[in-house]
Backbone and ligand atoms as CSV (ligand in chain L), in Angstrom:
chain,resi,resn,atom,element,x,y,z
A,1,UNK,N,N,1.272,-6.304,28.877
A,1,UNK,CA,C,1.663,-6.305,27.468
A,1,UNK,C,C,0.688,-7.165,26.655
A,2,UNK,N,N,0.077,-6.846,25.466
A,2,UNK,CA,C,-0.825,-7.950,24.572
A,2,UNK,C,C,0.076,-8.672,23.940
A,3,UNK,N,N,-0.159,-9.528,23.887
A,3,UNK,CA,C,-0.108,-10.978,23.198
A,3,UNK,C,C,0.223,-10.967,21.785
A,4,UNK,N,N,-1.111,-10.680,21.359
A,4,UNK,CA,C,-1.698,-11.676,20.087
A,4,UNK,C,C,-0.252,-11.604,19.058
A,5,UNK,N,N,0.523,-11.115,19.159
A,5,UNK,CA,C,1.668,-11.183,17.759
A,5,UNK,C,C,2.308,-12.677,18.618
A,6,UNK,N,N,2.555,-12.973,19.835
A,6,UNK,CA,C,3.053,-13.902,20.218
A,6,UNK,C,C,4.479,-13.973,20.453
A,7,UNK,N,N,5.486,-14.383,20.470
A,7,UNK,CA,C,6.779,-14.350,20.737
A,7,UNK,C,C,7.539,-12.979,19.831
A,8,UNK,N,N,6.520,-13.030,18.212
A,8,UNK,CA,C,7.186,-11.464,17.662
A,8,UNK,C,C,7.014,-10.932,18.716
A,9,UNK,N,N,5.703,-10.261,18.988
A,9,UNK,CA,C,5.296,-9.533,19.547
A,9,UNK,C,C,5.842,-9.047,21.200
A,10,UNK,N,N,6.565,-9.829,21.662
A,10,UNK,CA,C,6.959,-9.898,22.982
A,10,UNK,C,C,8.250,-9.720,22.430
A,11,UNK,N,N,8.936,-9.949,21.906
A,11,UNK,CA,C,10.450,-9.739,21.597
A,11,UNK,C,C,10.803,-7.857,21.216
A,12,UNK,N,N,9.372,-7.339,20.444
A,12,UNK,CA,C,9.223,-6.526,19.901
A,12,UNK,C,C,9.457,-5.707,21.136
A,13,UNK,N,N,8.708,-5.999,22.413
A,13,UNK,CA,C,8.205,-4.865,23.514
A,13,UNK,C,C,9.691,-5.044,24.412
A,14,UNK,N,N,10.685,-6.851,24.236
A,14,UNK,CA,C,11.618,-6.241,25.241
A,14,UNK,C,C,12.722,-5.732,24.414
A,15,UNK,N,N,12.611,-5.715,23.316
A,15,UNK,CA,C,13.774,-4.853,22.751
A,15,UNK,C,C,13.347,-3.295,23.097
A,16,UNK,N,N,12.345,-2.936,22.836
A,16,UNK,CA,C,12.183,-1.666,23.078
A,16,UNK,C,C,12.446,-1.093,24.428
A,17,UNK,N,N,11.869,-2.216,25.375
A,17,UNK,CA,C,12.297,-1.912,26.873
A,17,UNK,C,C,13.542,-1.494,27.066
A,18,UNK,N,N,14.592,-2.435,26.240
A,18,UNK,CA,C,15.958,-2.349,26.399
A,18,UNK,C,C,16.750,-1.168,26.319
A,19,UNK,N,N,15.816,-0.501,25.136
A,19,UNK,CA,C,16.516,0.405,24.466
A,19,UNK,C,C,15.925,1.839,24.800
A,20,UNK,N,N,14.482,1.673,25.138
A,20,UNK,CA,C,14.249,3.032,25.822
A,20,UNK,C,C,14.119,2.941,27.334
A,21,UNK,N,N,14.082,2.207,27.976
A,21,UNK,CA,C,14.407,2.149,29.308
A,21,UNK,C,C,12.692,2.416,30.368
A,22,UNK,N,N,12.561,2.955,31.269
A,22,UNK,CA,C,11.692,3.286,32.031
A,22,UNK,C,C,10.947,3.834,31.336
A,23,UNK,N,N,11.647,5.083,30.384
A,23,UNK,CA,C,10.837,6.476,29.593
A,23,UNK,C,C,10.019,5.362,28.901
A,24,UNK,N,N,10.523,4.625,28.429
A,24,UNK,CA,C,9.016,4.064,27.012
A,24,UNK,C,C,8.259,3.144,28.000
A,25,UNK,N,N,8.556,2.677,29.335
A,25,UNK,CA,C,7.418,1.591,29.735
A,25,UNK,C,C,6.536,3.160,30.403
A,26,UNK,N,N,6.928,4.082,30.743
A,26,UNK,CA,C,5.781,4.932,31.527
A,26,UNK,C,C,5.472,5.455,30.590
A,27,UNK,N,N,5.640,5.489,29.276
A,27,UNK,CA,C,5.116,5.823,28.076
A,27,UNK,C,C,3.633,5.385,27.866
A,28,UNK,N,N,4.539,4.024,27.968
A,28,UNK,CA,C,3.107,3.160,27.318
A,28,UNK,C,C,1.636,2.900,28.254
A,29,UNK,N,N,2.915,2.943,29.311
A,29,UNK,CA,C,1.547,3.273,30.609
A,29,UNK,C,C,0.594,4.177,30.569
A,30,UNK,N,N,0.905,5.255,29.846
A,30,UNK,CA,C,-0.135,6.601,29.894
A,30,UNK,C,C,-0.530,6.614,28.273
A,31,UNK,N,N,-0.266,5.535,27.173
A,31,UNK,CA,C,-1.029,5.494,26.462
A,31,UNK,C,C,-2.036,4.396,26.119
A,32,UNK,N,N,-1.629,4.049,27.136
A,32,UNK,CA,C,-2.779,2.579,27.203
A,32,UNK,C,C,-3.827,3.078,28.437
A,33,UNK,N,N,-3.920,4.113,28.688
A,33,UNK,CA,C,-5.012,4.568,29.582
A,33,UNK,C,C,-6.490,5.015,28.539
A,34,UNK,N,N,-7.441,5.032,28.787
A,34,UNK,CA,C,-8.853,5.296,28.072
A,34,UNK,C,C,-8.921,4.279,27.434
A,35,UNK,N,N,-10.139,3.826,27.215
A,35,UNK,CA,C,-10.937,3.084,25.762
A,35,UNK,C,C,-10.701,3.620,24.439
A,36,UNK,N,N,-11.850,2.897,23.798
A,36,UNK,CA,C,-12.377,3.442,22.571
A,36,UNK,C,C,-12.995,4.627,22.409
A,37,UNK,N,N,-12.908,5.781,21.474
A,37,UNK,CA,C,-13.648,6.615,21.412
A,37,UNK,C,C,-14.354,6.719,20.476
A,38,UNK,N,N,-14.587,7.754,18.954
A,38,UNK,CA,C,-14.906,7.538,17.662
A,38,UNK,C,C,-14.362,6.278,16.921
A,39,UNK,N,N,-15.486,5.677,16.476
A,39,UNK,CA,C,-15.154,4.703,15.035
A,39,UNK,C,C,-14.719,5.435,14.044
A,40,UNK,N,N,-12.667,5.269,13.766
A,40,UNK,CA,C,-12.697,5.799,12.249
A,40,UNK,C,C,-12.886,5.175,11.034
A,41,UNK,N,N,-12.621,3.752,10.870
A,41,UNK,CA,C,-12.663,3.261,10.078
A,41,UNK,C,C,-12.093,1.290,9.992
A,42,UNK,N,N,-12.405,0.594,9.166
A,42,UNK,CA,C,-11.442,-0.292,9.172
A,42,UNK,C,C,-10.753,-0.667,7.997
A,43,UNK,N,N,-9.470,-1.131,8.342
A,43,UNK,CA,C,-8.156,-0.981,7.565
A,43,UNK,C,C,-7.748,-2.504,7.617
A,44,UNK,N,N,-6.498,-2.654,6.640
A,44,UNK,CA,C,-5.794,-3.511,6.737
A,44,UNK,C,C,-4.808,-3.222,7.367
A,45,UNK,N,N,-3.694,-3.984,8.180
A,45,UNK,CA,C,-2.715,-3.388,8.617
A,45,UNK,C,C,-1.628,-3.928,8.360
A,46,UNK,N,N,-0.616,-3.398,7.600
A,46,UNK,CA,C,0.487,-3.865,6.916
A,46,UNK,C,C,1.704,-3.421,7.969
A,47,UNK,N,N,2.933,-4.198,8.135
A,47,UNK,CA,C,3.687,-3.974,8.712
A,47,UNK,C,C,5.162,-3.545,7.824
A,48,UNK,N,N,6.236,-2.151,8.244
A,48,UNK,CA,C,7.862,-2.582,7.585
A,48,UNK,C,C,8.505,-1.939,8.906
A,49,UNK,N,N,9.680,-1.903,8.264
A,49,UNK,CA,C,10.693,-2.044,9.732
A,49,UNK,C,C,11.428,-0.680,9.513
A,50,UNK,N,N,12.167,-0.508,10.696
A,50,UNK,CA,C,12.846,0.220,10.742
A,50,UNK,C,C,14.634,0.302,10.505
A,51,UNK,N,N,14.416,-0.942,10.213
A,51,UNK,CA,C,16.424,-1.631,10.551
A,51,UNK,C,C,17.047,-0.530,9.567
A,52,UNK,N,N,18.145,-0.657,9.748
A,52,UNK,CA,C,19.014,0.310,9.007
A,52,UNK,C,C,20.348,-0.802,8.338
A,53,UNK,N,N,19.988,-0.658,6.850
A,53,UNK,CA,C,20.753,-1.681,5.860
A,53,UNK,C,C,21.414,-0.927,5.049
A,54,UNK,N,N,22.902,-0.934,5.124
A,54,UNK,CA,C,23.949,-0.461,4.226
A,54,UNK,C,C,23.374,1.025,4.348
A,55,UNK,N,N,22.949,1.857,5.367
A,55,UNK,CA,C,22.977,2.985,5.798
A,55,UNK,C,C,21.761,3.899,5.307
A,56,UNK,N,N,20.822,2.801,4.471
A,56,UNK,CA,C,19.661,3.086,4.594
A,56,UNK,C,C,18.410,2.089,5.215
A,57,UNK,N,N,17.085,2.495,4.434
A,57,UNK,CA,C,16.085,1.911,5.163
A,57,UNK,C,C,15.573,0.811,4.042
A,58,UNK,N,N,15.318,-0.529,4.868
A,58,UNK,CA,C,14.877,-1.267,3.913
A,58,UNK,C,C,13.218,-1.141,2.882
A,59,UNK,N,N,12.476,-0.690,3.784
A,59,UNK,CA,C,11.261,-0.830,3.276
A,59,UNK,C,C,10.333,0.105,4.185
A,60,UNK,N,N,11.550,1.163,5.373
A,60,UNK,CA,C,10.556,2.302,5.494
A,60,UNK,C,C,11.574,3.433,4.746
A,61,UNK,N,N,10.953,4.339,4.439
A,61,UNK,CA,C,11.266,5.537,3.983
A,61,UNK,C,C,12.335,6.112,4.992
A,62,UNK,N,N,11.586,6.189,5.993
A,62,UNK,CA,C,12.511,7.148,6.918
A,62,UNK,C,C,12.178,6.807,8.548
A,63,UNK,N,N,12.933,7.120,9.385
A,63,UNK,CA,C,12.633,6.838,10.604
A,63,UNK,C,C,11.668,7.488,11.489
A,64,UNK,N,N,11.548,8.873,10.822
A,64,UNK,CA,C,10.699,10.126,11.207
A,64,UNK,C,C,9.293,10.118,10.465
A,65,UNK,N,N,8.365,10.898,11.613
A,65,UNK,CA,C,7.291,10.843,10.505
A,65,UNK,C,C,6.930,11.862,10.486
A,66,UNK,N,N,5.794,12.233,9.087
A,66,UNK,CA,C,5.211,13.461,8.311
A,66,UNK,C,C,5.233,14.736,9.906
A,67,UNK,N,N,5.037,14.646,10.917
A,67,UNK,CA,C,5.138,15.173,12.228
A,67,UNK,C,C,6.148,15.507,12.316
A,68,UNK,N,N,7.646,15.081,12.295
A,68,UNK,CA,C,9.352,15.289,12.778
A,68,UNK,C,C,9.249,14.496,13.922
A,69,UNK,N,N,8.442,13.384,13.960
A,69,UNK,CA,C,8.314,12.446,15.722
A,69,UNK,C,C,9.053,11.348,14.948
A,70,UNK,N,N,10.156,11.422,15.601
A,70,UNK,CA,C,11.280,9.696,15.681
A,70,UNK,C,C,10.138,8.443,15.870
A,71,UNK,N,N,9.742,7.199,14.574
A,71,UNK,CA,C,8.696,7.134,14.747
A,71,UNK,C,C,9.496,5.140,15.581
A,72,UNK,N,N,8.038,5.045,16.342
A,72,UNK,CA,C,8.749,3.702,17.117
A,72,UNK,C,C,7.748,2.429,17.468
A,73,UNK,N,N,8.597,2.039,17.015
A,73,UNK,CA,C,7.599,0.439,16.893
A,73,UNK,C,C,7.135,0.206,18.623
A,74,UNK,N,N,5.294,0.053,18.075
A,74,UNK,CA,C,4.722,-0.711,19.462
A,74,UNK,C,C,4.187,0.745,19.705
A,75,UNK,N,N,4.319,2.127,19.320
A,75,UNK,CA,C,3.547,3.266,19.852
A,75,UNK,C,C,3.312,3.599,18.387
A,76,UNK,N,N,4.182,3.704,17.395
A,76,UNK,CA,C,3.400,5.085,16.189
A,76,UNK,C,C,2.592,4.052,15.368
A,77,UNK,N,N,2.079,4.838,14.358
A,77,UNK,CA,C,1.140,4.730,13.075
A,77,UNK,C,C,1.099,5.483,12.377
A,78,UNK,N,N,0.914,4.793,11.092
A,78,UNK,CA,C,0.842,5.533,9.806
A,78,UNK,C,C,-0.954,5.458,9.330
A,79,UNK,N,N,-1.107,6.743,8.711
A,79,UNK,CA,C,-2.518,5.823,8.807
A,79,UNK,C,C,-2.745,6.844,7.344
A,80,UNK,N,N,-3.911,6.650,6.052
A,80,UNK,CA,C,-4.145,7.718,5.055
A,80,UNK,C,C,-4.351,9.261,5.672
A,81,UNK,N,N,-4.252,9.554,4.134
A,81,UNK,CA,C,-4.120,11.027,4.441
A,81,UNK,C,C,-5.305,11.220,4.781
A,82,UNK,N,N,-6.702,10.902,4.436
A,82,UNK,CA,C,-8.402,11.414,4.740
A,82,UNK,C,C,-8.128,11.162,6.232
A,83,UNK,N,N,-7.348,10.070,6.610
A,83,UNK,CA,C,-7.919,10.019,8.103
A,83,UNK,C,C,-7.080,11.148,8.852
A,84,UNK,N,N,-5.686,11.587,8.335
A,84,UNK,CA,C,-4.780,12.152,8.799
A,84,UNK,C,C,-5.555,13.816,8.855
A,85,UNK,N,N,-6.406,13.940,7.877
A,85,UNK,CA,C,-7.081,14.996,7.835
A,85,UNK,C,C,-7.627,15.476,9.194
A,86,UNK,N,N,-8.485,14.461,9.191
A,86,UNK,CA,C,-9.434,14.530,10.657
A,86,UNK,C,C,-8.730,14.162,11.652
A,87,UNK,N,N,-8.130,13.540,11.790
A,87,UNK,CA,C,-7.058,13.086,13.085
A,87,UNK,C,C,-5.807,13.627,12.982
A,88,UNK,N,N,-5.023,14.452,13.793
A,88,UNK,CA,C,-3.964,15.222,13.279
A,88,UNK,C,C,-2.883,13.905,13.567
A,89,UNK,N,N,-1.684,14.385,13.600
A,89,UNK,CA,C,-0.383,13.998,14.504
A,89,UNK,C,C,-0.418,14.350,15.632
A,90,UNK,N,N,0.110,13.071,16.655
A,90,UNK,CA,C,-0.522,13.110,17.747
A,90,UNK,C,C,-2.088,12.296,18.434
A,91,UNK,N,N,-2.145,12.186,17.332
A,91,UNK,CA,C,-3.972,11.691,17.667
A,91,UNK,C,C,-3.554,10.635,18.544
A,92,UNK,N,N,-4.280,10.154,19.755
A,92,UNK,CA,C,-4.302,9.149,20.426
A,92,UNK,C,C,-5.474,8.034,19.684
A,93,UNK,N,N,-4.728,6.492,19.238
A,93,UNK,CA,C,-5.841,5.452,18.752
A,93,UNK,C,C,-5.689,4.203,19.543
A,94,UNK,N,N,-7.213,3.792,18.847
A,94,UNK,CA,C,-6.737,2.190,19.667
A,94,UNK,C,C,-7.293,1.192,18.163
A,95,UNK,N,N,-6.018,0.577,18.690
A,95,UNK,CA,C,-6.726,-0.644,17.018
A,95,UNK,C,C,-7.243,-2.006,17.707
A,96,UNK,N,N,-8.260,-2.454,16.886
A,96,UNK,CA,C,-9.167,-3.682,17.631
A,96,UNK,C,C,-8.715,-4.205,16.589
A,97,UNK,N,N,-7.965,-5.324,16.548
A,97,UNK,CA,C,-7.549,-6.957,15.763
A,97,UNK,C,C,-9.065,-8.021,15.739
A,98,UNK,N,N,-8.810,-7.855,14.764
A,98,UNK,CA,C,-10.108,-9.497,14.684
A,98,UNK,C,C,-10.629,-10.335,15.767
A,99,UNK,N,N,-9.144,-10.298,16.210
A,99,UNK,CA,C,-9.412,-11.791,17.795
A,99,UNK,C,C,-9.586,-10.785,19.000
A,100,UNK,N,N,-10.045,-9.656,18.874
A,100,UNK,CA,C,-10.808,-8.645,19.529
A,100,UNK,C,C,-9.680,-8.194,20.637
A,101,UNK,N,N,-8.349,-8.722,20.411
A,101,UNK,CA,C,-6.740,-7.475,20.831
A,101,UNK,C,C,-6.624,-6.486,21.028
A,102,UNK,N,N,-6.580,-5.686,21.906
A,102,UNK,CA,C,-6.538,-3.932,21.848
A,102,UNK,C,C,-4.772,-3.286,21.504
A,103,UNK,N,N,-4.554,-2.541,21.020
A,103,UNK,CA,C,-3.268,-1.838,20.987
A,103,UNK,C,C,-3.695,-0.222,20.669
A,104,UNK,N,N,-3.037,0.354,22.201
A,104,UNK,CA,C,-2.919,1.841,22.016
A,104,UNK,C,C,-1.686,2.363,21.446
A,105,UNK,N,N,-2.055,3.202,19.994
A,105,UNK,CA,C,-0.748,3.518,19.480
A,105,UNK,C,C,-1.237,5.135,19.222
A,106,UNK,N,N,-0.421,5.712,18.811
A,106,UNK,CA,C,0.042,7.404,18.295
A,106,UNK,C,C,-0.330,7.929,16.526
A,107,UNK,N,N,-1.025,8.499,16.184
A,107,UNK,CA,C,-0.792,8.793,14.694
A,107,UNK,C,C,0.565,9.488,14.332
A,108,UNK,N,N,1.294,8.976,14.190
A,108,UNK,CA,C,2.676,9.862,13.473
A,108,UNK,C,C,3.316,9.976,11.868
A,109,UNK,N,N,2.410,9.340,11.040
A,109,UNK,CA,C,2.722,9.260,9.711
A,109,UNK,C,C,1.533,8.801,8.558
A,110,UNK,N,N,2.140,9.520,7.988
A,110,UNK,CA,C,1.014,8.958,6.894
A,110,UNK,C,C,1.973,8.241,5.526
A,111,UNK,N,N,1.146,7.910,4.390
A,111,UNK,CA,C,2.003,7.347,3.496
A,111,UNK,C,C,1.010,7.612,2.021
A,112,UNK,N,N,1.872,7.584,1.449
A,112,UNK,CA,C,0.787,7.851,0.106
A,112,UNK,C,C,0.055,7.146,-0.472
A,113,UNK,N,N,0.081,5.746,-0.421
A,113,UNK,CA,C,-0.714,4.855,-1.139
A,113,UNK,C,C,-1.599,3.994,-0.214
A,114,UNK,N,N,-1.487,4.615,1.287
A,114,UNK,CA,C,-2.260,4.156,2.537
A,114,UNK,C,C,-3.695,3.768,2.030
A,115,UNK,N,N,-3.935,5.690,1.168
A,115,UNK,CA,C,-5.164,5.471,1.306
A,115,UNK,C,C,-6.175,4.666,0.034
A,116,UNK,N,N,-5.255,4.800,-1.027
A,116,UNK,CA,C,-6.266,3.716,-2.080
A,116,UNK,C,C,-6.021,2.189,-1.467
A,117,UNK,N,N,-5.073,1.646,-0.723
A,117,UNK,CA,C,-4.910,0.178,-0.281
A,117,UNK,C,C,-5.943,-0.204,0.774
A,118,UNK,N,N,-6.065,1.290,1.384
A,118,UNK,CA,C,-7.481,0.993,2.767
A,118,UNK,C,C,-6.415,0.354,3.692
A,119,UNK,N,N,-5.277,1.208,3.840
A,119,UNK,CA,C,-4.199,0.275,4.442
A,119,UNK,C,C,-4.061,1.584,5.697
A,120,UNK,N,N,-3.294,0.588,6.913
A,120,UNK,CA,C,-2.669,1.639,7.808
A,120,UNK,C,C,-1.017,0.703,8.010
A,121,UNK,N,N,-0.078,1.407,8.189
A,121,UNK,CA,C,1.211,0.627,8.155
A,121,UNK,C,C,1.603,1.093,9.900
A,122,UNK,N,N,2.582,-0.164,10.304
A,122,UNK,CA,C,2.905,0.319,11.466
A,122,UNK,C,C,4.642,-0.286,11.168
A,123,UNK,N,N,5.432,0.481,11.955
A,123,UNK,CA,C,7.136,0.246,12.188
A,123,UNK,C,C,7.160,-0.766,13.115
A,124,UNK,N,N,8.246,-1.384,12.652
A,124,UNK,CA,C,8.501,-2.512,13.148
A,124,UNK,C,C,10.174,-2.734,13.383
A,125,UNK,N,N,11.134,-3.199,14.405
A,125,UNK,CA,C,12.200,-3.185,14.334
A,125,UNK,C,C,13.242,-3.922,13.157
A,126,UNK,N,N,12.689,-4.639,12.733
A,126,UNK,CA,C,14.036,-5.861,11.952
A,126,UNK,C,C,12.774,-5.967,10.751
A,127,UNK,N,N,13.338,-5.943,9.138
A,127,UNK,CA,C,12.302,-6.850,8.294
A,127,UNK,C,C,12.189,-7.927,8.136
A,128,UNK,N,N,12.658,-8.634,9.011
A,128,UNK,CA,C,12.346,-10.503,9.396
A,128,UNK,C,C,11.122,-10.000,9.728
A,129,UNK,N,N,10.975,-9.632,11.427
A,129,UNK,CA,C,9.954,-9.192,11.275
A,129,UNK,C,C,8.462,-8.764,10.740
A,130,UNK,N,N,8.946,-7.563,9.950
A,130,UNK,CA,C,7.892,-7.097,9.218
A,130,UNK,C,C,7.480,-8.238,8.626
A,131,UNK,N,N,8.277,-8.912,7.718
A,131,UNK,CA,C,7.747,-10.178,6.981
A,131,UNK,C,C,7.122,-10.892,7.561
A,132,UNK,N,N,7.083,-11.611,8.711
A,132,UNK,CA,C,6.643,-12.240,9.626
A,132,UNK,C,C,5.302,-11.608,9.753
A,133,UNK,N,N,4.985,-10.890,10.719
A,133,UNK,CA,C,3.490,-10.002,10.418
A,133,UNK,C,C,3.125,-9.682,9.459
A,134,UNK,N,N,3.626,-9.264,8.698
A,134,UNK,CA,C,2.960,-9.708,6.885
A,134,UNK,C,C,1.350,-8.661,7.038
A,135,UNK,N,N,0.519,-8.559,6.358
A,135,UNK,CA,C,-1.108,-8.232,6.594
A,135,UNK,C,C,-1.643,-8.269,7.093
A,136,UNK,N,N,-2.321,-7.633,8.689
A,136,UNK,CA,C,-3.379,-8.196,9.053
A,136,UNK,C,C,-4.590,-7.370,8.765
A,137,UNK,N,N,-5.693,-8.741,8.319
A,137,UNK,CA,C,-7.108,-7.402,7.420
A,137,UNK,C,C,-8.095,-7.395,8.210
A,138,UNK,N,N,-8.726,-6.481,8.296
A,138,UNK,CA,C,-10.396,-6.290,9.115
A,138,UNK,C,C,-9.716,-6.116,10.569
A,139,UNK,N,N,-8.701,-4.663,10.764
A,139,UNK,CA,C,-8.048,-4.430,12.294
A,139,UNK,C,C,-9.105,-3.113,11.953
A,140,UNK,N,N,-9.426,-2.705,13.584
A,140,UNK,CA,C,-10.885,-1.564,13.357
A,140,UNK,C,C,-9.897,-0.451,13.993
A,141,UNK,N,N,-10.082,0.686,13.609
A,141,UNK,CA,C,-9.626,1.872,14.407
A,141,UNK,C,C,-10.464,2.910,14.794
A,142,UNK,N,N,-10.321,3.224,15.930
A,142,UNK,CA,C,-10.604,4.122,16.638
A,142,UNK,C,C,-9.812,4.600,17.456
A,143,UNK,N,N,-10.728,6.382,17.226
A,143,UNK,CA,C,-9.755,7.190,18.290
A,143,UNK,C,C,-9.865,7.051,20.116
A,144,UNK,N,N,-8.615,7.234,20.331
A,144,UNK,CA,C,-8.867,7.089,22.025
A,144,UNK,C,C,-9.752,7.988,22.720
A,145,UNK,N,N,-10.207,7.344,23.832
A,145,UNK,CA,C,-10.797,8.272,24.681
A,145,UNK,C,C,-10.395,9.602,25.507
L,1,ZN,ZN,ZN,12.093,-3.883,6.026
């Protein structure tokens, strides 16, 4: 499991463990296989959550993305529409963090103002959370191998 979010970040992976069981750790197993492939670009990476408040969403839209893929913190991404162009749903990526961190995640959404912010957003469980991760700028993306 990587690190760099630190106790978020580890809380993040055993809730998910909890809740998807074996299926999401052999998940992640077969998406954390390959390197880097194409340089697409670099982004900022903004984080919101998924929690469900008074029976909606706090600060994501929806749980699903532009795809119909149930979208899930620690595998999807949102990323602009130019990149969504060239990279469908589905795309396998890997994002490089500053402190040179790898995370293999999924393209499953896009968002509309992704692309004038130079932003990519990722789901997150709770908006404590999200708040907590807050921005991180100069994360590089590329597609998987
Ligand atoms: Zn939120």
């Amino acid at each position: 499991m990587t690190n760099y979010r630190g106790s978020a970040g580890q809380n993040r992976h055993l809730k998910m463990a909890a809740i998807f069981g074996a299926l999401a750790v052999l998940t992640l197993a077969v998406t954390r296989c390959g390197g880097r492939g194409e340089y697409i670009g670099t982004f900022d990476l903004s984080h919101y959550c998924l929690e469900v408040w008074n029976g909606s969403h706090i600060c994501g839209n929806s749980a699903y993305g532009c795809g119909g893929d149930r979208l899930v913190p620690g595998k999807s991404l949102a990323v602009p529409a130019d990149v969504l162009e060239k990279y469908p749903v589905g795309t396998k990526v890997v994002l490089v963090y500053p402190d040179g961190k790898e995370e293999h995640l999924i393209i499953q959404d896009t968002g509309r103002a992704l692309g004038e912010l130079g932003r990519l957003d990722m789901p997150v469980y709770s908006h404590s959370e999200a708040l907590e991760l807050g921005v991180v700028e100069n994360v590089k993306l590329y597609a998987a191998k």
